[in-house]
N, C-alpha and C positions, 0 to 999 in steps of 0.2 A: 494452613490448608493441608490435607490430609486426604490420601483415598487409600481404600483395600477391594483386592482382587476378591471375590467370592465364589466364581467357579470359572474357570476356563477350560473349554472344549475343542477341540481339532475338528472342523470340521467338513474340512477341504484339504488334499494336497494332491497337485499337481507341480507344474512349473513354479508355482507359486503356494504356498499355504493359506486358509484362510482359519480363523480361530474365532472362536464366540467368547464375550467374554460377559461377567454379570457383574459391576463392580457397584461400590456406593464411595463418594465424596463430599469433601466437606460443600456449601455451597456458600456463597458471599454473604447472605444475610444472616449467616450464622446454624443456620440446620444443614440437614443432608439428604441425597438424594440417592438413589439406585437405580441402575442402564444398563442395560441389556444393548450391549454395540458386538460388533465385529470387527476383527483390524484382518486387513491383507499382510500377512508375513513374509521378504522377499532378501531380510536382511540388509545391511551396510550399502554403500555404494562410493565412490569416487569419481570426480569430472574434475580434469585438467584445461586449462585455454593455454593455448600453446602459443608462444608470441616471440617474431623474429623481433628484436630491437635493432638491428642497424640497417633492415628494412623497411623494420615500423609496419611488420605482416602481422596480422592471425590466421592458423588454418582452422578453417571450420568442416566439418563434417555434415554429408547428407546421406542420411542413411533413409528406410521403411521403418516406420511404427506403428503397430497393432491399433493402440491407444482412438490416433484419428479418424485410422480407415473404417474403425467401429463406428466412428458418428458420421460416417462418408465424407469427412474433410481432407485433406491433401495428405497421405501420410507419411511424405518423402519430409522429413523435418533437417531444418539446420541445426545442427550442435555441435558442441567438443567430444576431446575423448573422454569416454566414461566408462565405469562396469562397477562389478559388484565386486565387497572385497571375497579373497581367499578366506578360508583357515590358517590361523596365524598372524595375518599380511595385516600390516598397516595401512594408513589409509593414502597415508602419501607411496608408498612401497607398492597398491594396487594402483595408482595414477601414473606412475612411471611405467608399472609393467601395460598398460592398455595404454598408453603415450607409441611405446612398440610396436604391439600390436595391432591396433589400429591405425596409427599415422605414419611409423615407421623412425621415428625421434626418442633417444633419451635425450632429455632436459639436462643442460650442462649447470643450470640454475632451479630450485623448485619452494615457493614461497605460497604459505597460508591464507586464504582470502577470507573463507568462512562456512559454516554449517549452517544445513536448514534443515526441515523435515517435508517432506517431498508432498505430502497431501495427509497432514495428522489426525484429521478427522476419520480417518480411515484406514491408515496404514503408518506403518512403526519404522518405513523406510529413512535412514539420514543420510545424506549427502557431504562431503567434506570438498569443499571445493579448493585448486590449486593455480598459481600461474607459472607455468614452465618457460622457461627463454631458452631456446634452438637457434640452428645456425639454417637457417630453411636449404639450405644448399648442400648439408650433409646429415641426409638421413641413413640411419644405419641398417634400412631394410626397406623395400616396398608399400609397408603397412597394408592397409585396406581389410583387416581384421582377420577371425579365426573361422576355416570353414568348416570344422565341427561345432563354431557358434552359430552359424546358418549367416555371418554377415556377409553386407555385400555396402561398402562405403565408398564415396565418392569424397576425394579431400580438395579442399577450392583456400588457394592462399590469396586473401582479400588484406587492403589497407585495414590499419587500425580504423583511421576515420570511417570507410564503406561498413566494416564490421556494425560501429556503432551506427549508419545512418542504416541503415536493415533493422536495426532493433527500432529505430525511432519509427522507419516504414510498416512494422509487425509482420517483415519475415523472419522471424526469428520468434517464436512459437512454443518453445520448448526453458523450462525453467534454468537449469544448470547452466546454458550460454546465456540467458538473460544475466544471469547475478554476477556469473562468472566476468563480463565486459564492464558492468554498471562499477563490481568492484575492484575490476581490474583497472580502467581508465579511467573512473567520473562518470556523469549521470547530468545532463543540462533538463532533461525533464521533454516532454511531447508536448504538451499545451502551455499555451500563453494563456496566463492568467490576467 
């Protein structure tokens, strides 16, 4: 299977880029097709779940997102720390530096859980997800994030297990702390089959 780009156009940038693009691809029954899509351009990201182990804590994050208040649902979301990488910055190297900034923890531990693509039907954003082990008891700043980023965070140190019974209840809404708990602890599943 095989595609080629045929014309890509800019044609949006704000906070975000948006690009048109005209491509054609192989397709499975052996011919090819040509699509005319758009993708949202926003670059890299990183999201860490920060977990005391001899507390057997996660801090989770409540922040405002655009995303919800658009469709009028609640947009005060639970998540971990996350952001967009730097220039340069790796992706664990941007998890540690927003572990700082936003919660106020460097990770004495920091271990690989896994990548996704954030919404690929539309956007080229990938996510690298991490688990950091902290001593919940010595943060080496305040955190609560950057106010030239406009944030405003609220950090809640919940049990592992409350962590995951939130996810099982669907407070927990936002993708990066879903996958980041499912593959950080296990996963028993929401319905009896």
């Amino acid at each position: 299977m095989d595609y080629k780009v045929i014309k890509k156009e800019r044609v949006y940038q704000g906070f975000f880029g948006m690009d048109e693009y005209v491509l054609e691809h192989d397709r499975f029954d052996g011919g090819s097709l040509q699509v005319k899509r758009e993708n949202m351009e926003r670059g890299d990201a990183a999201a860490l779940l920060l977990y005391d182990p001899k507390a057997d804590e996660v801090l989770l994050l409540e922040q405002f997102r655009i995303g919800p208040a658009a469709r009028d649902d609640n947009p005060w979301l639970i998540e971990i720390v996350a952001g967009m990488l730097d220039a340069g910055e790796t992706a664990e190297q941007a998890a540690i530096r927003e572990a700082e900034e936003e919660a106020g923890f460097v990770p004495s531990k920091v271990s690989f859980l896994g990548r996704y693509y954030t919404t690929p039907g539309a956007c080229s954003e990938r996510i690298d997800l991490f688990l950091g082990l902290v001593d919940k008891n010595h943060p080496v700043n305040e955190g609560g994030g950057c106010d030239d980023e406009q944030e405003d965070i609220r950090m809640l140190w919940v049990s592992r297990e409350t962590a995951l019974d939130m996810l099982a209840e669907g407070k927990v809404a936002s993708g990066a702390p879903m996958l980041a708990l499912m593959l950080a602890f296990g996963w028993k599943g929401v319905v009896d089959l």
